[in-house]
C-alpha positions in Angstrom: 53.5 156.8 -46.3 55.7 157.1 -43.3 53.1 158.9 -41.3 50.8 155.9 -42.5 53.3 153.6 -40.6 54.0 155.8 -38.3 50.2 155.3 -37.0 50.6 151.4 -36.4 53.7 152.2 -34.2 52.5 155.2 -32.0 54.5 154.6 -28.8 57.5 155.4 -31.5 56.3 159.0 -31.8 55.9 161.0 -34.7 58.7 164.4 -33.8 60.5 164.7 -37.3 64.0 163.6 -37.1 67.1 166.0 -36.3 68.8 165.1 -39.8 67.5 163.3 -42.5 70.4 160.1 -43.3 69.8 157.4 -45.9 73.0 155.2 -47.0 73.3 152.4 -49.2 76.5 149.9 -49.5 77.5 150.2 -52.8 80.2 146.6 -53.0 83.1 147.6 -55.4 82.2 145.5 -58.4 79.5 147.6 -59.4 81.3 150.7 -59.5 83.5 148.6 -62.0 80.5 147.2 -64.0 78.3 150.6 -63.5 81.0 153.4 -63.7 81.2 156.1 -60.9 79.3 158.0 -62.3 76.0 155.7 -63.4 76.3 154.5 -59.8 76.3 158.3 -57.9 73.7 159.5 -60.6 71.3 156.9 -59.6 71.7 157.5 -55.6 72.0 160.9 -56.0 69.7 161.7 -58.2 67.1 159.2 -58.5 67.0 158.5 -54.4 68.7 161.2 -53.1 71.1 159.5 -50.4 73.2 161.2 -47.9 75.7 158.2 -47.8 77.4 155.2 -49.3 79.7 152.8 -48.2 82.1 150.6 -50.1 85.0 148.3 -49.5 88.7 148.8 -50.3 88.8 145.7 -53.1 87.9 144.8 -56.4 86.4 142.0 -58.0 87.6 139.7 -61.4 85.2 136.7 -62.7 86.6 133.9 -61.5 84.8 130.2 -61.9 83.4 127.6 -59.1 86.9 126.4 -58.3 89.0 129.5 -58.0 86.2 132.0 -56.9 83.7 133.0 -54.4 79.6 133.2 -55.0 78.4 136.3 -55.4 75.8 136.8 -53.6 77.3 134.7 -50.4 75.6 131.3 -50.1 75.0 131.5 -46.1 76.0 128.2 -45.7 73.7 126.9 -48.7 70.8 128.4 -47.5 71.3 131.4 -49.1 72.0 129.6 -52.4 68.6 130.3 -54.2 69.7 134.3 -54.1 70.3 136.3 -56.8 71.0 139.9 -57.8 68.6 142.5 -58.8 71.0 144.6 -61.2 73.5 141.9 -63.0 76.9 142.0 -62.5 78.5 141.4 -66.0 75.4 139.8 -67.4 74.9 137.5 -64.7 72.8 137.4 -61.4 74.9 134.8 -59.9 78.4 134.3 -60.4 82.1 133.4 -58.8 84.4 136.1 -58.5 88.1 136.4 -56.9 89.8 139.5 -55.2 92.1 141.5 -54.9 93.3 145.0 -52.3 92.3 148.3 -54.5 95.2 149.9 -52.9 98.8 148.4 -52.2 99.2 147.8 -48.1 102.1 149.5 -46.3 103.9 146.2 -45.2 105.7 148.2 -42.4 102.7 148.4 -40.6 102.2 144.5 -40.7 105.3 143.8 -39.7 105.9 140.8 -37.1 101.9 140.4 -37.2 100.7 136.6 -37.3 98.3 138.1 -39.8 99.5 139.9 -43.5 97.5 141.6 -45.9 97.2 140.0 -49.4 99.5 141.7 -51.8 98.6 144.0 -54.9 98.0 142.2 -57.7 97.2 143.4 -61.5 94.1 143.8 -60.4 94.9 145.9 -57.9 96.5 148.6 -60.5 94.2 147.8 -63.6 90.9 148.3 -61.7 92.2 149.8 -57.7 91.5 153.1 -59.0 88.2 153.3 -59.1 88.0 153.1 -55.5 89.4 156.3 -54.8 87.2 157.7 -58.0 84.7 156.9 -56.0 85.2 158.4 -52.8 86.3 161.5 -54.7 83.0 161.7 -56.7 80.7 161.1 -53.9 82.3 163.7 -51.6 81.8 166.1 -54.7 77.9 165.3 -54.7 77.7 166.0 -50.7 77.6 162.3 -49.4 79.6 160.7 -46.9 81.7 158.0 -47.4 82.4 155.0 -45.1 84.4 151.7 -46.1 82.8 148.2 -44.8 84.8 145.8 -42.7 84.8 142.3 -41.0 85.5 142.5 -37.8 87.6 139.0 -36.9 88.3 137.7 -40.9 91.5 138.4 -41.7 92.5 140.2 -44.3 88.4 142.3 -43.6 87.9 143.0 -47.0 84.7 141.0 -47.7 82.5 138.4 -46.2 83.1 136.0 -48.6 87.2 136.2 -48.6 89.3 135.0 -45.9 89.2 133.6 -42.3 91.2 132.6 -39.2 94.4 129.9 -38.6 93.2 126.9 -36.8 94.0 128.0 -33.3 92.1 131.7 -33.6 88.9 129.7 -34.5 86.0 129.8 -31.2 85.5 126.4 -29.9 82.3 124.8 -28.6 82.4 123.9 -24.4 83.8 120.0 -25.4 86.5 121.6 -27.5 85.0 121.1 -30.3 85.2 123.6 -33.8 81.8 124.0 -35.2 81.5 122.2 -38.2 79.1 124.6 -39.8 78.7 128.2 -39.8 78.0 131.0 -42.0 80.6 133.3 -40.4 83.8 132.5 -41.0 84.9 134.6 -38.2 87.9 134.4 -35.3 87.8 134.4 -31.9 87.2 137.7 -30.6 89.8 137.5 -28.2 92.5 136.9 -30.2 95.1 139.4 -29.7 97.1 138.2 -33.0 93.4 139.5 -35.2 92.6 142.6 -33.4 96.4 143.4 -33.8 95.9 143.0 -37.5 92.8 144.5 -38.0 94.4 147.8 -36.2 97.1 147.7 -38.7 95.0 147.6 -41.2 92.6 150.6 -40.1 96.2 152.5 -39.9 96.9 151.4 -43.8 93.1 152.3 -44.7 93.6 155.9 -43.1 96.9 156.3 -44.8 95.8 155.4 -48.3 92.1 156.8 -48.1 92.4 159.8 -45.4 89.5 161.3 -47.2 86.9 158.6 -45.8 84.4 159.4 -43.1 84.5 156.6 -41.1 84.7 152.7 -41.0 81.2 150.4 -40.6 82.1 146.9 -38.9 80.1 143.9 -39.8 80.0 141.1 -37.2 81.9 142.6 -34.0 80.4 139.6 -32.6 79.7 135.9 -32.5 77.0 136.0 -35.2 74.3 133.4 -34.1 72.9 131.6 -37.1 73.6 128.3 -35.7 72.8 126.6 -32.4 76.1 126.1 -32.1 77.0 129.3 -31.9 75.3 130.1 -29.3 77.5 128.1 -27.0 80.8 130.2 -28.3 83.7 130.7 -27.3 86.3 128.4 -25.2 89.4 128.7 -27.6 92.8 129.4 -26.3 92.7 133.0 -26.6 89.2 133.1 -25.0 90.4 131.1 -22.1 93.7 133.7 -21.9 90.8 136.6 -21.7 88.2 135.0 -19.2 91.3 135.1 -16.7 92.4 138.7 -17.6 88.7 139.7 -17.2 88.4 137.5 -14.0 85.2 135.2 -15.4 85.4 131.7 -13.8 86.0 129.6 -17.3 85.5 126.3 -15.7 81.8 127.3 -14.4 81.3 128.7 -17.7 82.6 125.7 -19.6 81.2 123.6 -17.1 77.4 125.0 -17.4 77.7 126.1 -20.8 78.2 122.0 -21.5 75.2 121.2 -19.2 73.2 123.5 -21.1 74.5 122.6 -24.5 73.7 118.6 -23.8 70.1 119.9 -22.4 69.4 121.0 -26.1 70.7 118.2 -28.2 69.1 115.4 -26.6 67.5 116.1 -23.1 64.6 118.9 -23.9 60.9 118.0 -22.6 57.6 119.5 -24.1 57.6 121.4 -20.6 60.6 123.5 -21.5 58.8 124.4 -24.5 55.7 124.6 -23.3 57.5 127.8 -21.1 57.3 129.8 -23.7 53.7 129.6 -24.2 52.9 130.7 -21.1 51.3 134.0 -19.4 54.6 135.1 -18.3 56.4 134.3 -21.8 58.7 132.3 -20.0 60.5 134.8 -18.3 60.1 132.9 -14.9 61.1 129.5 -16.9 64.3 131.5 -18.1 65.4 132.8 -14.6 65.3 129.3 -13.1 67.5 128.4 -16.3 69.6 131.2 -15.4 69.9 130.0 -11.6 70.8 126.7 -12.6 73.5 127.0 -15.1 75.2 130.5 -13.6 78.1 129.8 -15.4 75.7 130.4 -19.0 75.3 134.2 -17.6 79.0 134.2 -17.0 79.6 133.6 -21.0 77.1 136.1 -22.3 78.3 138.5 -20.0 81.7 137.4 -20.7 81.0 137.8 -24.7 79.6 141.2 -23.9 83.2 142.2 -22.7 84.9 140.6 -25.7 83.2 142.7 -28.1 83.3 146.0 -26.1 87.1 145.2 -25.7 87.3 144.9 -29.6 85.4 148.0 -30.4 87.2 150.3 -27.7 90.5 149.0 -29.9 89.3 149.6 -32.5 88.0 153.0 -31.5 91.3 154.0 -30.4 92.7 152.8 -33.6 91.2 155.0 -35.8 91.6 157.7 -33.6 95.2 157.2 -34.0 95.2 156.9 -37.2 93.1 160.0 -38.4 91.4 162.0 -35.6 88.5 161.6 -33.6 86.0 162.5 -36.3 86.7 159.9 -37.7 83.4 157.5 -37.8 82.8 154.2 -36.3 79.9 152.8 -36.7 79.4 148.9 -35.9 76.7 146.7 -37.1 74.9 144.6 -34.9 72.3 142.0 -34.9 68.7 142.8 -33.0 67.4 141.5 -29.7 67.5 138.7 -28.4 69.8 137.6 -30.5 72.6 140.1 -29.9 72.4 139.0 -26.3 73.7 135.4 -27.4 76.4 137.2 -29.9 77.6 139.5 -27.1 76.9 142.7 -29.0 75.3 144.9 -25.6 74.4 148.4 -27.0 75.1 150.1 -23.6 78.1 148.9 -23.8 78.7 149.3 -27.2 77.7 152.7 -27.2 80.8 154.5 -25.9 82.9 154.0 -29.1 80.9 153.9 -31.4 79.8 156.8 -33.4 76.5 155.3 -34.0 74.7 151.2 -34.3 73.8 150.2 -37.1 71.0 147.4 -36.4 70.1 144.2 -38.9 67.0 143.8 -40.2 68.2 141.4 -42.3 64.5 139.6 -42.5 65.2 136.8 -45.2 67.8 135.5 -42.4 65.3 135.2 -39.4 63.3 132.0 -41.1 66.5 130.5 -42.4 67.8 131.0 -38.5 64.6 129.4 -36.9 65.2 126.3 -39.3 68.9 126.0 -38.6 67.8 126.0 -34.7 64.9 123.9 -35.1 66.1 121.0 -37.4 69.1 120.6 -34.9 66.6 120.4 -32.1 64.2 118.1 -33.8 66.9 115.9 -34.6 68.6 115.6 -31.2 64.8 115.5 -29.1 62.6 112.9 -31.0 60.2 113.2 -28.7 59.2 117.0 -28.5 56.3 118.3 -31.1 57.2 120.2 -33.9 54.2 122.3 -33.3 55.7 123.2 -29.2 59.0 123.8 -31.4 58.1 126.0 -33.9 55.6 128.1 -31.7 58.1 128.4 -28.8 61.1 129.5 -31.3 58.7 132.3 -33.3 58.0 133.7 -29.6 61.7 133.4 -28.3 62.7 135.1 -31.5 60.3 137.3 -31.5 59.9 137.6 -35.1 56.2 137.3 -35.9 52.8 139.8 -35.4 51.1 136.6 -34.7 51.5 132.8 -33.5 53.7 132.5 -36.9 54.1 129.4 -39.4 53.2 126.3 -37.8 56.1 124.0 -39.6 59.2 124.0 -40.0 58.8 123.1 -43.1 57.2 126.8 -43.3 60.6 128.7 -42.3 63.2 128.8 -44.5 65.7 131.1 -46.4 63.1 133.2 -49.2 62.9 133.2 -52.6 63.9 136.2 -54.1 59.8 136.7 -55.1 59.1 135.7 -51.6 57.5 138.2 -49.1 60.1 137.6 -45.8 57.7 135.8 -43.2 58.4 138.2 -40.5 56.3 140.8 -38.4 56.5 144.2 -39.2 55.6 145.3 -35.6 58.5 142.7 -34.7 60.9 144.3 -36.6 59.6 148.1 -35.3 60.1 146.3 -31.4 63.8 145.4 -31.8 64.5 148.7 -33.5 63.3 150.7 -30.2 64.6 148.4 -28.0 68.5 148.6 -29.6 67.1 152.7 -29.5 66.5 152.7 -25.7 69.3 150.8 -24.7 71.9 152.6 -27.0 71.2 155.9 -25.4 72.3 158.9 -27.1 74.4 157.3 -29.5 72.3 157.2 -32.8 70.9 154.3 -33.9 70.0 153.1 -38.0 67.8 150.7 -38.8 70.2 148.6 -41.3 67.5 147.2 -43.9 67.9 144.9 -46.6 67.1 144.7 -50.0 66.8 141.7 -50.9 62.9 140.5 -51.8 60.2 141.2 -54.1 59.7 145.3 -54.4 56.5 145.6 -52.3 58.0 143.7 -49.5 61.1 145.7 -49.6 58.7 148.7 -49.3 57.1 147.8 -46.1 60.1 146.9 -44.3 61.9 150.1 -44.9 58.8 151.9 -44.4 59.0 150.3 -40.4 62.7 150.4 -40.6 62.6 154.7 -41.4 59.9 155.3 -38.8 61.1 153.0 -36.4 64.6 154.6 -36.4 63.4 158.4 -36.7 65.3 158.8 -40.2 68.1 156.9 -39.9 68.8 154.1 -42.6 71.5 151.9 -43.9 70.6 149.9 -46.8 72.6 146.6 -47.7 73.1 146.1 -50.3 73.0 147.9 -54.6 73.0 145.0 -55.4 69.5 143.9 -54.3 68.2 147.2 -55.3 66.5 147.6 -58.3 65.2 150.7 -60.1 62.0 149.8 -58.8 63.6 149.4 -55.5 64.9 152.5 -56.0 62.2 154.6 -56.3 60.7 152.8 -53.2 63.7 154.5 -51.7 62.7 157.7 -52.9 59.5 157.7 -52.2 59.7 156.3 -48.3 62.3 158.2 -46.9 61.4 161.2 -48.0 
């Protein structure tokens, strides 16, 4: 099957990659509900993975008011997901938290940021953490824990957050009022101080792990708003370290923003549509609001800043072999999140690149109701068929609603190109250099959809695959697995 796919994408080439790695994210609950050993005996056995990651938590039931969802609700969007293998009977639920391990305060000390405190939890169900990094190491796999990049305390997506003056602000000061990540500014020195701490207390407590995987060492762009990040305190402290002019960048960024929510003529849309794909339309934009360049170029250094520390960090902590391997969102949108993969490259031991596909349509409708909402007089047509080519995210001229774009069912085929997703894979490739590069798929969707996603996602990245999350992965999903990355 892979040389089948392989044959749709031939300027990918067909040489047989140096080492065969498939991993899966295995999140801690589980391994509580499913036992160390059902878990390892079905990736091992059944699938035949190289690699797993996990987090250094566990999970209680917990209700609406004192828990989280499992699976995250994306800022509602994502509320009509459910699990493929039931976590204590249920495919939805809310669940609450706690550290598997009990956090070396010394390392915290004087930090703005602490780590939340062991709990009966913690020395009830902690162990089987540590069970689990011993038991995969015995079947040959690596073994990597999962963390957020700006959330203190980085256990899990759903847990956690920044103080009011670490959160990014819009160009008018504002705070978004909606987002999906709940994530800091990446310039705050108080949360990358914290987050080093805590790689130190990781290392100390689990020196057998292979490395650390980083979710969102970026501004994650789901919302328009986001986009126009960051002009905080701290950011403003790091545009004059890093000698960016803040003012032109507030100044344009503004111009820009105000463009979007009210001012936007079918011409601008019409850009898009054209010969050139509106690269000359984008230039001109470029020209015109100088100080926009200086904030994505100024993002770019945030989050090369972060990972370096982070890089150095670790090494500190527990060698240079020690694995660091970041995930990032695919062009164009890292360019508006600030993750550059040149830059990027250096310290990481490897990219691991989203192709989280039931996001894209739910992204497209966050950005196009705001648009629609703010420019009465622009088609929804022009919209829709200039965002799809912006986004780059269809084969073809795409949906032509809005209507038509939005967060999928879990039966629902993910309304996205396969040849789109094989592009943004090779670019991330050819701009990361030699450091390697996995195609970070997900599970969630119907089984023949998940198929021929990670069919383009293994040939795409030469062998090199990151699966998020058990979860979503079913036994038929499973054997998919199997079957495609052979």
């Amino acid at each position: 099957m892979i040389q089948t796919v392989a044959a749709q994408f031939p300027a990918l080439g067909a040489a047989a990659p140096p080492q065969r790695f498939v991993g899966v994210t295995v999140m801690p609950e589980f391994i509580q509900t499913e036992g160390v050993g059902g878990v390892l005996d079905n990736l091992v056995r059944r699938v035949g993975v190289t690699a797993v990651t996990t987090a250094p938590n566990v999970i209680a039931l917990a209700d609406e008011k004192t828990g989280s969802r499992e699976p995250p609700i994306d800022a509602g969007a994502g509320k009509v997901r459910l699990l493929d293998r039931p976590l204590w009977g249920k495919r939805e639920l809310f669940v609450r938290s706690a550290p598997a391990f009990v956090p070396d305060v010394r390392l915290y000390q004087g930090l703005r940021y602490q780590p939340p405190p062991a709990t009966d939890l913690t020395r009830k169900q902690g162990r089987v953490i540590q069970d689990f990094i011993r038991g995969a190491h015995d079947r040959g796999l690596k073994v990597y824990f999962q963390l957020q990049a700006a959330s203190p305390p980085s256990y899990r997506v759903q847990f956690g957050g920044p103080v009011e003056d670490d959160r990014p602000q819009l160009p008018d000061g504002r705070i978004p009022p909606r987002r999906v990540a709940n994530n800091g500014s990446l310039a705050s020195d108080d949360i990358r101080r914290y987050v080093h701490a805590l790689i130190r207390d990781l290392f100390r407590a689990y020196p057998d792990l292979d490395g650390l995987r980083v979710d969102w060492p970026e501004y994650p762009p789901y919302f328009l708003d986001d986009l126009f990040l960051d002009f905080s305190a701290p950011a403003q402290r790091a545009a004059e370290r890093l000698e960016i002019p803040f003012e032109r960048m507030r100044k344009d960024a503004l111009c820009l923003y105000k463009l979007l929510h009210g001012g936007l003529k079918p011409r601008h849309l019409a850009a898009w549509g054209e010969p050139d794909g509106g690269r000359n339309f984008l230039l001109s934009a470029l020209i015109n609001y100088p100080g926009f360049l200086d904030l994505l170029r100024f993002k770019a250094l945030l989050v090369s800043e972060l990972l370096s520390g982070f890089r150095q960090a670790l090494t500190e902590a527990a060698g240079k072999a020690k694995e660091l391997v970041p995930n990032a969102f695919p062009p164009p949108w890292n360019l508006v999140s600030g993750f550059d993969y040149q830059r990027a490259a250096p310290s990481s031991s490897g990219i691991s690149v989203k192709l989280y596909t039931m996001h894209w349509p739910m992204m497209l409708r966050f950005y196009g109701d705001t648009l629609a909402q703010a420019n009465f007089a622009i088609s929804e047509s022009l919209l829709v068929s200039a965002l799809v080519r912006l986004l780059d995210i269809a084969d073809d001229a795409g949906r032509p609603h809005l209507s038509d774009y939005r967060y999928p069912e879990p039966d629902e085929p993910h309304p996205v190109g396969l040849k789109a997703q094989s592009r943004k894979i090779r670019q991330a490739r050819e701009e990361a250099g030699a450091t390697p590069v996995f195609a970070l798929a997900h599970g969630y969707g119907p089984a023949a959809d998940f198929r021929r996603r990670l069919e383009v996602a293994w040939t795409a990245s030469g062998g090199r695959v990151w699966i998020n999350r058990y979860g979503y992965l079913s036994d038929e999903k499973l054997d998919v697995i199997k079957t495609v990355c052979r």
